[in-house]
N, C-alpha and C positions, 0 to 999 in steps of 0.2 A: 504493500500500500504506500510505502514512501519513493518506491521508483515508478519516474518519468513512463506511460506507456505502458506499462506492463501485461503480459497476457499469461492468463492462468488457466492450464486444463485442469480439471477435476478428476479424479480416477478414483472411482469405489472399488473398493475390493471385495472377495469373498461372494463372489455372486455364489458360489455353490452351497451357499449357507441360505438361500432365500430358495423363494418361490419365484416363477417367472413373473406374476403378476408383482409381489411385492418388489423387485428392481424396480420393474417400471414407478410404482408409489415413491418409494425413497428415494429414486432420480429426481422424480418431479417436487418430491418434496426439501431436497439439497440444493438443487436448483433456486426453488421459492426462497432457502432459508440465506442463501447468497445477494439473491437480489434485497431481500430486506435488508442484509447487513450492511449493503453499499448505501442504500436509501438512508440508513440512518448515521454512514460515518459521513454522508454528503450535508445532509443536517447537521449533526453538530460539530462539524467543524465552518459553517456559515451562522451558526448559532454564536461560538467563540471568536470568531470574526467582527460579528454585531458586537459583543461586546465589548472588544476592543475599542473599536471605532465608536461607540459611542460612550465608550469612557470618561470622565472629567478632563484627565491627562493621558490624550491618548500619544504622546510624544515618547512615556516612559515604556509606552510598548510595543515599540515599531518591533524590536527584533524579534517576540511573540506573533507579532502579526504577521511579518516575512515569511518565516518559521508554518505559519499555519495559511498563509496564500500559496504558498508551495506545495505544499500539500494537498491544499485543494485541487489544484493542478496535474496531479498526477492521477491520471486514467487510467482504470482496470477495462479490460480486455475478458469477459470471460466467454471460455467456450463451451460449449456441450459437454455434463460429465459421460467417461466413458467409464463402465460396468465391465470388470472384469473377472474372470477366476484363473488365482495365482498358479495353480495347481494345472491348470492347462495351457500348453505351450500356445494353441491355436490363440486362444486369449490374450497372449504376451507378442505375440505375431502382428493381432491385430492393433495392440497399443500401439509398438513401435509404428509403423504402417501410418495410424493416426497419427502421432507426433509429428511424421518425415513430412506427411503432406501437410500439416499446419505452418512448419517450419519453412515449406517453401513456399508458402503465402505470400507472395512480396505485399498485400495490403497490410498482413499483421508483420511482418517483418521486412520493411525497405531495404535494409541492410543486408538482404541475404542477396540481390544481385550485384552486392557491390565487387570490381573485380581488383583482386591484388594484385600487386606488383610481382614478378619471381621471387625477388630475393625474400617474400616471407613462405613463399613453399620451402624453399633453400634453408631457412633458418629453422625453420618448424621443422624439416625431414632432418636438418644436424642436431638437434635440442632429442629430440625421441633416439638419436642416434646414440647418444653421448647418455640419456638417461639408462639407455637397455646395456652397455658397454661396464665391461667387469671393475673396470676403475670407479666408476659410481656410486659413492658410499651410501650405504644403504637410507640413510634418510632423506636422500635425494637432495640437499641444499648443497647450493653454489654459488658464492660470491659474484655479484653483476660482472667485474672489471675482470673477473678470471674466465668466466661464461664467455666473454668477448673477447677474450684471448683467444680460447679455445675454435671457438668461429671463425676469428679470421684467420685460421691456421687452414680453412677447409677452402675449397674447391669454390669459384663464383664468389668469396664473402671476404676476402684481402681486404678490403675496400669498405669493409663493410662499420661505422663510426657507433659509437655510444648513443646518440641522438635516435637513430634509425633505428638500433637495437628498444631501443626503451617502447617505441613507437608500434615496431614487433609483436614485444613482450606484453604489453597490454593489450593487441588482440587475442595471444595467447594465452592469457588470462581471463578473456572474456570467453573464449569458447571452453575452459576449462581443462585444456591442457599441460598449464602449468598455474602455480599460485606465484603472486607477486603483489605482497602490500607496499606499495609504495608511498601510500600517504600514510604510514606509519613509519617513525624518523629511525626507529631502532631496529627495522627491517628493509628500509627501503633499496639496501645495496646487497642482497639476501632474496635466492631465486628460489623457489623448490619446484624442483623440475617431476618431485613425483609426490601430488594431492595424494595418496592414496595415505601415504606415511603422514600428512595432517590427521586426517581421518582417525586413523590406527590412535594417534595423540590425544584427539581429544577424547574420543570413546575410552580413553584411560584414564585421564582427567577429571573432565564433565561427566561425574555418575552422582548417584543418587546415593546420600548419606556421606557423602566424602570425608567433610570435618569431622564428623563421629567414627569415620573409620580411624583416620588418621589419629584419632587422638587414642582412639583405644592399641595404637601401639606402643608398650614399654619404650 
């Protein structure tokens, strides 16, 4: 809800736990409970708007109000939920299937005709290169200035500058093939070239009773 455009598909699961009629009700009924939920964050965030603006001193809350004009701003996209059962492949066939053709929507997604340059096939085919390669320590992190060493040592990428890489690197990051927090100042020069080992991190992390475990060790 706070990114620009966004499109959301719905996926129920567990269809083999209903009845064919009840899909259809619970579709229509998740369906209904989405469209009210937008209805009513469109309201009260024009509600908290109103009251901003008509504040005594609506000067002390400009950065609230930016803050929440922005927000208003950003439009959900929702599509058709699709009903599925985990447990059968044809079902998981059919997801994908539906994702591939939403994704090449160019009305829901403009961006997917956009066409690149070689040199990000060239850096994306040495980046998967260099991740799969036995010298790649296993939690997949790699120094930005070393990553670009490493590139311009390759074939077509001599040439290839820091500027350009970074440029790269963030659509590499968009499609999810590598992580790269760059507006974070204590990772921004800090690549990991393999999300899977984020993953692995946080599910060791981020659990449930943490402090309580932690503490109940001697």
């Amino acid at each position: 809800m706070r990114v620009p455009n966004s499109v959301v598909l719905p996926v129920g699961t567990h269809v083999d736990c209903c009845q064919e009629q009840e899909v259809a009700e619970k579709t229509h009924d998740i369906m209904a409970r989405i469209t009210a939920m937008l209805a009513e964050r469109k309201s009260s965030l024009a509600h908290f708007i109103d009251n901003l603006e008509g504040s005594e001193e609506p000067k002390f809350y400009v950065d609230q109000w930016e803050r929440l004009k922005e927000m208003e701003s950003c439009t959900l996209t929702i599509l058709n939920l699709v009903a599925v059962n985990c447990m059968d492949n044809h079902d998981i066939q059919k997801l994908e299937t539906t994702i591939l053709e939403h994704v090449k929507n160019e009305e829901l997604f403009p961006e997917v005709v956009r066409v690149l340059p070689p040199v990000y096939r060239h850096v994306e085919a040495a980046i998967v290169d260099i991740a799969q390669s036995e010298e790649m320590a296993g939690h997949g992190m790699m120094d930005l200035q070393y990553l670009l060493s490493k590139l311009s040592q390759r074939k077509h990428l001599a040439s290839l500058g820091r500027e350009l890489l970074q440029d790269i690197l963030r659509y590499l990051h968009c499609i999810g093939l590598i992580v790269w927090y760059e507006e974070i100042k204590h990772l921004e020069n800090t690549v990991f070239l393999q999300p899977t080992f984020l993953i692995t991190m946080f599910k060791l992390l981020v659990r449930y009773r943490l402090v309580q475990q932690l503490e109940s060790i001697s």
